[in-house]
C-alpha angles and dihedrals in degrees: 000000000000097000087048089056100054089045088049085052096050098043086052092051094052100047085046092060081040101052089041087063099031094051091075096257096115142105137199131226125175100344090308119100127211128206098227137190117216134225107201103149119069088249094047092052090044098048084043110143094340114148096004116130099203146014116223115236115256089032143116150170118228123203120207116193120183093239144038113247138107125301143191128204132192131200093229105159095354113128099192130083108244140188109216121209132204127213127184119219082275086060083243113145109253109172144354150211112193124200093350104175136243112269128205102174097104109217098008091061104124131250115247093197124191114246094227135014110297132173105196120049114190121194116197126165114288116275106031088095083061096039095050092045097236120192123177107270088045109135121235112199124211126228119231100252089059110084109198093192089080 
């Protein structure tokens, strides 16, 4: 019984992860996809990757704002280390922040800006900007199920 319900486990794990990429929410960097989840609304973009003590591989989070112009994240109650990506409304990458680290000091967190005006803003555990060897132009593509016009 033991030995099924570790199978059955498994098996679940892997169509989750399945399911997560294959439901449309996904975008693709430098020949690797990530299953993402997307914070469209202000409170979504503000709650972000708060409280969360990892970050699974092969996952993002995506943030959508209404406009093109510079922003500027912080890592306030988020205990993973993070790179943070900047896209312009091209989906062009305009900007990074590699391996900033968790912060728990409330307010006095500081601010990881974008160098230039950017739309989409994509967080993935620190180090996959180095690893896959990111540089600003690059092109982020979308999945279907992501509609850039919210």
């Amino acid at each position: 019984m033991r030995n099924f319900l570790s199978m059955f486990v498994l098996w679940w794990a892997c169509v989750s992860a399945t399911a997560c990429a294959s439901d449309g929410r996904w975008v693709e960097l430098a020949g690797q996809r990530y299953a993402v989840e997307v914070a469209e609304t202000d409170e979504a973009r503000a709650r972000g990757l708060m409280f969360r003590d990892s970050l699974a591989e092969g996952h993002g989070m995506l943030f959508i704002h209404e406009r093109e112009e510079r922003q500027a994240y912080w890592m306030k109650n988020t205990r993973i280390p993070l790179d943070i990506l900047y896209f312009d409304s091209e989906l062009r990458l305009v900007s990074q922040q590699r391996n900033v680290p968790p912060c728990s000091a409330g307010d006095r967190c500081p601010p990881y800006p974008s160098s230039g005006p950017a739309r989409y803003v994509l967080e993935l555990n620190a180090g996959e900007a180095r690893r896959l060897g990111l540089e600003e132009g690059t092109v982020l593509a979308l999945g279907p199920a992501i509609d850039p016009a919210r």
